[in-house]
N, C-alpha and C positions, 0 to 999 in steps of 0.2 A: 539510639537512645542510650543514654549512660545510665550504667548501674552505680550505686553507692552500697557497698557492701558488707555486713557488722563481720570483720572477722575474730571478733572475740563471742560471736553466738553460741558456740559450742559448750560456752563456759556457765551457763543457764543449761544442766539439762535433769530432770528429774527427777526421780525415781519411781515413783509409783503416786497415782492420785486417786481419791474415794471417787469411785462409779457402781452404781444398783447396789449400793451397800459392800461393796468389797473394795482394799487397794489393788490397785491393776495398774500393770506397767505404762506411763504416760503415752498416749496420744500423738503429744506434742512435743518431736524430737529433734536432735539436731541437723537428720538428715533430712527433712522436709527443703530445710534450705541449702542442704548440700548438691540434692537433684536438681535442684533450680538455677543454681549456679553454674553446675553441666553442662543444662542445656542449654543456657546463654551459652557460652564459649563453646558446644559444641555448634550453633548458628551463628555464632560471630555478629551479636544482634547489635554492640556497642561498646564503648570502653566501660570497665568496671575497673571501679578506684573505692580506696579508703576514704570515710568522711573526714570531712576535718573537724574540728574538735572546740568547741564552745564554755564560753562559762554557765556551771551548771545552775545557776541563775538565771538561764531564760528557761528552765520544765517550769519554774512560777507562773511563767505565762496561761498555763493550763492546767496544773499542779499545786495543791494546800502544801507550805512549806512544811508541817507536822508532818503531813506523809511521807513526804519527798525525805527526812530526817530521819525516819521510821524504815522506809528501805535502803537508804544509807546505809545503817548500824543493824538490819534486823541479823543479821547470818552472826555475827560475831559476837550482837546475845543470846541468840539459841546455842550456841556452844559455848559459851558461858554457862548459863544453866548448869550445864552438863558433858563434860570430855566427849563424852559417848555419842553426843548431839553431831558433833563433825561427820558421823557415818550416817546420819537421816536426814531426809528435806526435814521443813520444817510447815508444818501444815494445818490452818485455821482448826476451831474445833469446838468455840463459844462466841454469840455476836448479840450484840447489842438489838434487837425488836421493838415492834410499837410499845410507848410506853415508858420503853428504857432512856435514859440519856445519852446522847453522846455528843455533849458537847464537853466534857470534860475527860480526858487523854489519864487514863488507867496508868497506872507502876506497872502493874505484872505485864511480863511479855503476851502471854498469852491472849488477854484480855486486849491488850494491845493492834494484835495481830489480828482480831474478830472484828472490832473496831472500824478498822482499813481496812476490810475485805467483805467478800460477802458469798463466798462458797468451798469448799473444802478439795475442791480441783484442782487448784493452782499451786504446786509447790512453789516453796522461795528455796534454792538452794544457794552455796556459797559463791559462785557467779553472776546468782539473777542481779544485782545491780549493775555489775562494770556489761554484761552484755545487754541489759536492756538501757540504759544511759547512751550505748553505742551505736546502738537503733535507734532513739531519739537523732544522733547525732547524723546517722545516716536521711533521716527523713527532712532536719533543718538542709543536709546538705541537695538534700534533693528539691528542696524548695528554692533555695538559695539559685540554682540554675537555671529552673526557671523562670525566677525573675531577671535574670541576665538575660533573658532572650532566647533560651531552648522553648522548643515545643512541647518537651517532657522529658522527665527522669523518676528513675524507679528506684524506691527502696527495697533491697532489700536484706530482712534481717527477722530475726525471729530474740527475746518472744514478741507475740503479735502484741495489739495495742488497743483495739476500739473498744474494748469491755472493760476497759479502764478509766476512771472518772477522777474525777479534781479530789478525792481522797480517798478512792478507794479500789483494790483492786481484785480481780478474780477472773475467770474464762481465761486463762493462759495470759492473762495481761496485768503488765505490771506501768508503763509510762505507755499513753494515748499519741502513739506515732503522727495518725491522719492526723489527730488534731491541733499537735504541735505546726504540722506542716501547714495545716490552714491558717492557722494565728499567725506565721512566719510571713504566709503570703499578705495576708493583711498588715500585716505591720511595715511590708515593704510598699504598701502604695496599693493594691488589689481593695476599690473600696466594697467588693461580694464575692465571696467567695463560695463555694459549694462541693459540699461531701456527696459523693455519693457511694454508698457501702452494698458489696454485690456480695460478700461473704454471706454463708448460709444464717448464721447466726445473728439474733440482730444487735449491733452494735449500741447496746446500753448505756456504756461511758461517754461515744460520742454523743448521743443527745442530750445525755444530759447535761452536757458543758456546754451548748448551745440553745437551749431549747429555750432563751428569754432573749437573743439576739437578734437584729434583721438583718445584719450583715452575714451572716453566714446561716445559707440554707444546706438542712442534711436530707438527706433522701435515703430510705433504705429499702431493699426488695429482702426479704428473709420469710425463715421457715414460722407457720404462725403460732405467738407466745402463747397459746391457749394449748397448746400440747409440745412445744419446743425450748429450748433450751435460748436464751436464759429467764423466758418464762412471764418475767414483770414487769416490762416496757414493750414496746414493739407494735402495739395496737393501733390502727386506724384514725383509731377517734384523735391518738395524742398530736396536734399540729402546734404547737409551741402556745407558749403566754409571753403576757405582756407586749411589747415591741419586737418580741420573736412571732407573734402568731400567724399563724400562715407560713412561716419556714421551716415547719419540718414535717416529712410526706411519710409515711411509713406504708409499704406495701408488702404486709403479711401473703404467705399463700401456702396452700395445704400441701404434709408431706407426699411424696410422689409427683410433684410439678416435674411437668417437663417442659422441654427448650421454649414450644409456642408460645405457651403461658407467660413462661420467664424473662424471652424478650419480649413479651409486650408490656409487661410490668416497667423493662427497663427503658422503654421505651417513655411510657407514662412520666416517669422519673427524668429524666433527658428533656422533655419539654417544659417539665415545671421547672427544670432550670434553670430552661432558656428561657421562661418567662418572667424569673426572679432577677435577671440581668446579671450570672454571676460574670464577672471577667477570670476566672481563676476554677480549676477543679482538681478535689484530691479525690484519689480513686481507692476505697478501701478494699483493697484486692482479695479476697478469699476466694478459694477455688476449690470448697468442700460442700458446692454445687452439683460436684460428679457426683455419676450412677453409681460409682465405687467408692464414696465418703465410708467409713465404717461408723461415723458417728452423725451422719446427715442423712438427708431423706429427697433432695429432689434428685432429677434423671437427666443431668447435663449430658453430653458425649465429650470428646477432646477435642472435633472439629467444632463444636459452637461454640469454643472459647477464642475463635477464629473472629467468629461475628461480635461475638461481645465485644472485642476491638475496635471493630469496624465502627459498632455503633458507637461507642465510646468517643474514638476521633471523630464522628462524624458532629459532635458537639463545636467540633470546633475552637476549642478553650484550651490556651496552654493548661500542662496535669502533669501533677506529679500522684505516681501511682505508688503505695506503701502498701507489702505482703503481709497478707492477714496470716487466714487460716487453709482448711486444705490439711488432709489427713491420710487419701489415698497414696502412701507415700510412692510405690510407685512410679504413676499419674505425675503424680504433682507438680515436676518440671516443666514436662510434655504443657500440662495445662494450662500452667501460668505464662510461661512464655509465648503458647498460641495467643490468648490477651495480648502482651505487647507486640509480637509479630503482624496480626490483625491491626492493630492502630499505626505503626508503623506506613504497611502497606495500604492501607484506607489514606494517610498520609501523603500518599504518592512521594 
């Protein structure tokens, strides 16, 4: 399996983010995808290359060109602002609520910044664009070969992607990787294509960039938003509208899940697939499923990320798989690579 690699990740890394009322040193660092990259080269799972490089006119595919403008310019007017601004992230801290407008794009940065986002977790530092643009780029390029005829390729690249939505961002995510990668596969000929996001978290941004389509069904297994993070989507009931209804599955489950539970949920998810006829699967890979997440709740081990592989290819569906999340840093390697090594070998 070939990797596509963001080697400008590092350049996104952030200082501290608000958690239970205090800043605390980020979560979400650059060695999450340093381990990962280890352990590929130390299994020798596949060639890992550079993406190649697109105009940045197709993230519109997925992306409000006001945002996409907004994180462009944001780092180099917060240090406008203020000299002093180059020495801190820079980090939401006013938003727009029921009520309020936002159809109308604020002067002040700040207001700006609340606007386009929607939690005070997510630093922008003066990298987050060129390294998340180059995650985009790695996830087109990873799409891009699969429609050439691979079985799969894997993104990856941090920061992650699926809590990111058509204007707005937060959860460590700043451009919606899986779901560029899906739109790619569709626009190369894939007339259905299918998310399915195994991250603990549940992926907010992608549904809702899909959740009026019938061509692309999302499936989520995550911790449930009634006591989880990110809290405001993720429910059962939501199965899409309009011409999307019926394609999107949400399988919430209580923290403390463990493996049985979890693949049988993924299980659930893999047939509603299959019976949505996708020809095409993006896999939003999070792997802060482990018993060691410091910021998750269910009870994975490193050998069922063996089987989630398995079950994975066992879909049958070329996939291209994009790195979420996964916090155990660790673990991390070990885990995600057991995922592709598992579908590999279920692959014969």
């Amino acid at each position: 399996m070939i990797t596509f690699y963001n080697e400008r990740h590092g350049q996104h890394h952030g200082k501290a983010e608000m958690f239970r009322g205090e800043l605390v040193p980020c979560f979400e660092v650059p060695s999450r995808v340093e381990r990962v990259l280890a352990e590929l080269r130390g299994r020798r799972l596949g060639a890992i290359e550079a993406p190649q490089a697109f105009d940045e006119a197709v993230l519109e595919r997925v992306h409000a060109r006001p945002y996409l403008q907004f994180l462009r310019g944001a780092w180099e007017e917060w240090v406008a602002l203020n000299a002093g601004n180059a020495q801190r992230d820079a980090l939401p801290s006013v938003w727009p609520v029921r009520g309020h407008r936002s159809d109308v794009v604020p002067q002040n940065f700040a207001a700006r910044m609340g606007l386009f986002s929607y939690d005070a977790g997510t630093p922008l530092t003066a990298g987050t664009w060129d390294a998340a643009r180059e995650g985009a780029w790695c996830a087109l390029s990873a799409a891009g070969r699969v429609l050439g005829g691979a079985r799969a390729a894997f993104a990856l690249t941090r920061p992650p992607g699926h809590h990111a939505g058509h204007d707005f961002f937060g959860g460590y995510c700043f451009i919606n990787n899986a779901a560029l990668a899906a739109q790619a596969l569709r626009d190369g000929g894939v007339e259905r294509v299918a998310i399915v996001d195994i991250d603990y978290h549940h992926g907010n941004g992608t549904q809702t960039l899909y959740y009026d389509r019938a061509d692309m069904f999302y499936a989520s297994l995550h911790g449930d938003p009634l006591t989880e993070y990110p809290f405001f989507l993720g429910h059962a009931d939501e199965t899409g509208v309009g011409e999307g209804l019926g394609c999107n599955l949400n399988l919430p489950l209580p923290r403390g899940t463990g493996f049985p539970a979890w693949h049988g949920a993924l299980g659930q998810a893999l047939r509603a697939i299959a019976d949505h006829g996708a020809g095409a699967l993006v896999v939003s890979l999070g792997v802060d499923t482990f018993e060691g997440d410091p910021i998750s709740g269910f009870r994975l081990r490193q050998d069922d990320y063996l089987r989630i592989g398995e079950a994975l290819a066992s879909a049958g569906l070329p996939t291209v798989f994009v790195f979420e999340g996964g916090y155990a840093v660790s673990e991390v390697g070990i885990n995600t690579v057991n995922v592709l090594e598992g579908f590999e070998q279920r692959g014969g």
